[in-house]
C-alpha positions in Angstrom: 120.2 -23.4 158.7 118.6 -24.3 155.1 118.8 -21.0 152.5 115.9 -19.0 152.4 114.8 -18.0 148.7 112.9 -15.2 147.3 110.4 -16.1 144.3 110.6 -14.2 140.8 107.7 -15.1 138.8 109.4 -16.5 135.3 108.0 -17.1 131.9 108.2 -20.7 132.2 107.7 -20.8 135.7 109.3 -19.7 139.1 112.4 -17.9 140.0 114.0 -19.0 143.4 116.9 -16.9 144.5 118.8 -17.8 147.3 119.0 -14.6 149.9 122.5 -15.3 149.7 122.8 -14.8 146.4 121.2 -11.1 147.1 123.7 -10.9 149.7 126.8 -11.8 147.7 125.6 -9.3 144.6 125.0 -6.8 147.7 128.4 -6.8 149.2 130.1 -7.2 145.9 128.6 -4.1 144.8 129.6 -2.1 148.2 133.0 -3.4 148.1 134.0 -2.1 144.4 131.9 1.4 145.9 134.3 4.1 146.0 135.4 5.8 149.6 134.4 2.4 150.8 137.1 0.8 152.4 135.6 -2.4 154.4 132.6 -3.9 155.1 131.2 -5.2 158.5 128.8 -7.3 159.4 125.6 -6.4 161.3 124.1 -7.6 164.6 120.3 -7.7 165.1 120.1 -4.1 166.3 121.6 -3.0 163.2 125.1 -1.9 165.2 128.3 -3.3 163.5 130.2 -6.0 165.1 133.5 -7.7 163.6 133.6 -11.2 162.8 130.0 -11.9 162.1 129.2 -13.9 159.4 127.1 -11.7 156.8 128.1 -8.6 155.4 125.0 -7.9 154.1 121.4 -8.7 155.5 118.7 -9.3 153.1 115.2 -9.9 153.6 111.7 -9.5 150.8 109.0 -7.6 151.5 105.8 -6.7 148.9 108.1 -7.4 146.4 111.1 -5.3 147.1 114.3 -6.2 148.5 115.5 -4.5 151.6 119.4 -4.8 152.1 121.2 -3.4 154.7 125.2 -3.6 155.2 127.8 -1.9 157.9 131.2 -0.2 156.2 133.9 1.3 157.3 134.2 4.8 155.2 138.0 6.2 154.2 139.0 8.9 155.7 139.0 12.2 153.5 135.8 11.9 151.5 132.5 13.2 152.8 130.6 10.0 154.8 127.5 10.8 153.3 128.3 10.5 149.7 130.1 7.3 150.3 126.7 5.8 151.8 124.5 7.4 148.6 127.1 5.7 146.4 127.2 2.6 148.0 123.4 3.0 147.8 123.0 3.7 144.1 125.5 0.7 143.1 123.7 -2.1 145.3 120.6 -0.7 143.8 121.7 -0.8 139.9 123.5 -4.6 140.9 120.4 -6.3 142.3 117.9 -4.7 139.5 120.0 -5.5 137.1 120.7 -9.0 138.1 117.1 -10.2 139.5 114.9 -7.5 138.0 113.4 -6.4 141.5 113.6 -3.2 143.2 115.6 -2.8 146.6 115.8 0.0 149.1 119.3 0.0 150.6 120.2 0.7 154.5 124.1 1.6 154.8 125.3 1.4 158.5 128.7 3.7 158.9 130.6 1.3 161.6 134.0 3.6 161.3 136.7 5.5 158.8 139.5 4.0 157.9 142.8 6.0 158.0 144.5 3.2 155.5 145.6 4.1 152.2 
């Protein structure tokens, strides 16, 4: 399956970003997310299923990048301010790095009683 790539208009010309790439800075950004302590990978109806490919799904649309990604929450911190941080840091990461906004999905698969 060939790599799909979002444009960024550049100063000398186009930008071509790989949605790969968006899903790599993605995933990186939820794995270093505190409370998180895995990621999954989504199916098409947005449930998380082990052993997929992706851990992040990316698609462009009007110019904004919509990510969503499946974790697996520790135990002992409140769910929903592990999804807001994980939220905020894929956010910051793919701004930062591409200069585009994103509005970020986060799919709570499980907790994780590990330490």
């Amino acid at each position: 399956m060939p790599d799909t790539y979002i444009t960024v208009p550049g100063g000398q010309g186009d930008i071509h970003i790989s949605e790969d790439v968006l899903a790599v800075i993605a995933a990186t950004a939820i794995r270093e997310t505190e409370g998180v302590a895995a990621m999954t990978a989504l199916t098409d109806g947005g449930a998380a299923r082990k052993g997929a490919a992706r851990a992040a799904r990316i698609r462009l649309e009007d110019g904004v990048v919509y990510a969503d990604a499946a974790i697996y929450a520790q135990y002992g911190d409140s769910i929903a301010a592990i999804g807001e941080r994980a939220q905020k840091a894929v956010a910051e990461a793919v701004e930062s790095m591409t200069g585009l906004k994103s509005v970020v999905n986060i799919f709570v698969a499980g907790v994780s009683f590990d330490k």
